[in-house]
C-alpha positions, 0 to 999 in steps of 0.5 A, spaced: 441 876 582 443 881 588 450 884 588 452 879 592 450 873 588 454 876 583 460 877 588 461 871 590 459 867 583 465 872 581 469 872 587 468 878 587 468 883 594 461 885 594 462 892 593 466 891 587 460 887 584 454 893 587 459 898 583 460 895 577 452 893 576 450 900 578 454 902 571 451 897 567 444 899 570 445 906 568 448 904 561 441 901 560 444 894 559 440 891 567 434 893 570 433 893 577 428 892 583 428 891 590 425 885 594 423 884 600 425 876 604 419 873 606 419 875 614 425 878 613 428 884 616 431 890 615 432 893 608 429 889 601 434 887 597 436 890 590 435 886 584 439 885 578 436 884 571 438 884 564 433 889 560 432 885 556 433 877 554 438 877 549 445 882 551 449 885 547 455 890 548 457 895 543 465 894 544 467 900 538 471 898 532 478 902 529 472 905 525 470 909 530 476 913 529 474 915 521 467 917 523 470 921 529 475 925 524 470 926 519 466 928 524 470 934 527 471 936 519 465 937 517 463 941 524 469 945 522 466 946 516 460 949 519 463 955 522 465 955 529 458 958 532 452 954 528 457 946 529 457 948 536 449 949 536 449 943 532 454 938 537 449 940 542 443 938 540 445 931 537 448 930 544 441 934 548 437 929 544 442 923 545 442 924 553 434 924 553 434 918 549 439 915 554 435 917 560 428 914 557 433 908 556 434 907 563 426 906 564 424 911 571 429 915 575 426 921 575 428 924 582 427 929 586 435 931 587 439 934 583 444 931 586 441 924 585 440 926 578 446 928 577 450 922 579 447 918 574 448 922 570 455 921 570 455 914 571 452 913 564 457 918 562 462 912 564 458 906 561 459 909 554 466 911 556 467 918 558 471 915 566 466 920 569 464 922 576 460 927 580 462 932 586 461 938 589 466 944 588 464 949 594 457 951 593 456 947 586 456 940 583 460 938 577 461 932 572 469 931 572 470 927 566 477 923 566 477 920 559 474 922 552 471 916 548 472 921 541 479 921 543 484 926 539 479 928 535 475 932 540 482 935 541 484 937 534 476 939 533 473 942 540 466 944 537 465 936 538 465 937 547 459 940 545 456 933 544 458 932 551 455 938 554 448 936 550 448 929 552 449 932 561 443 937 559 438 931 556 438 927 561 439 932 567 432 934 564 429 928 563 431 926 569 430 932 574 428 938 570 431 944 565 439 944 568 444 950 566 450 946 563 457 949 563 464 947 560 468 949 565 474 945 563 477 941 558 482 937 555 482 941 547 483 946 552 489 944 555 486 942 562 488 936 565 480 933 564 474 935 562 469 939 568 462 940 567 460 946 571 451 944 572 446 949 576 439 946 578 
């Protein structure tokens, strides 16, 4: 269906429906193609899909916050430098397998890669977006799906940096990825600094 459809069966305005199926398509949840009318003008229509026939949504249980904690506990007990090595390879390598998830969009343009980037942050509830401070590019994270625990146990953002560096690399090429900001640090959100 296009966005439209969508709109009108939900009564929604068209841009709504398009901004929300673009997150659900980098969430890995829809798949979508263009179609041209036949003897129509102008430009093909965006189509969306399910990925797959039957859908279903991870909607977290309370016992996500048992695992986050016992989580944070057992990276401090690795000591801060090897936690930090180990929160971000598990996140590089859950960003790659997020990326491959969402079928070929590789690009080209950082800044295309890194926007979808960022809308895949928020499909798995991070509230992201990405913008440009003066002459670089950032993710600005407004919410933090692991909650209190990334607060009392700030090794665990290493998880998110590594998520932003797996798929940027899969979908555009080795990045440098930086947190310059966040909330354990007692910023206002979480900002991912990233250079191409």
């Amino acid at each position: 269906m296009t966005a439209s459809e969508i709109a009108e069966r939900f009564d929604l305005h068209p841009n709504v429906a398009r901004h929300h199926l673009d997150k659900l398509s980098s969430g890995g949840y829809l798949e979508i193609t263009t179609e041209r009318v036949a003897g129509g003008a102008g430009r093909p229509s965006k189509r969306y899909r399910t990925s797959t026939d039957e859908v279903t949504l991870d909607v977290p249980v309370r016992h996500d916050d048992v695992l986050v904690e016992l989580l944070g506990r057992a990276l401090g007990e690795l000591g801060p430098d090897r936690a930090a090595v180990l929160a971000e390879e598990v996140g590089i390598e859950y960003g790659r397998t997020m990326a491959t998830a969402m079928g070929d969009h590789t690009t080209k343009s950082f800044r295309a890669a890194l926007h979808v980037v960022a809308d895949a942050l928020s499909a798995h509830g991070f509230a992201a977006h990405a913008e440009k401070e003066g002459s670089k590019l950032r993710i600005v994270t407004e919410h933090c799906p692991f909650g209190a625990a990334a607060v009392e146990h700030p090794v665990i953002c290493a998880v998110d940096r590594g998520m932003v560096k797996g798929m940027l690399e899969t979908l555009y090429g080795e990045t440098r990825v930086d947190l310059t900001s966040s909330l354990p640090g007692g910023d206002a959100n979480c900002v991912t600094s990233v250079d191409d």
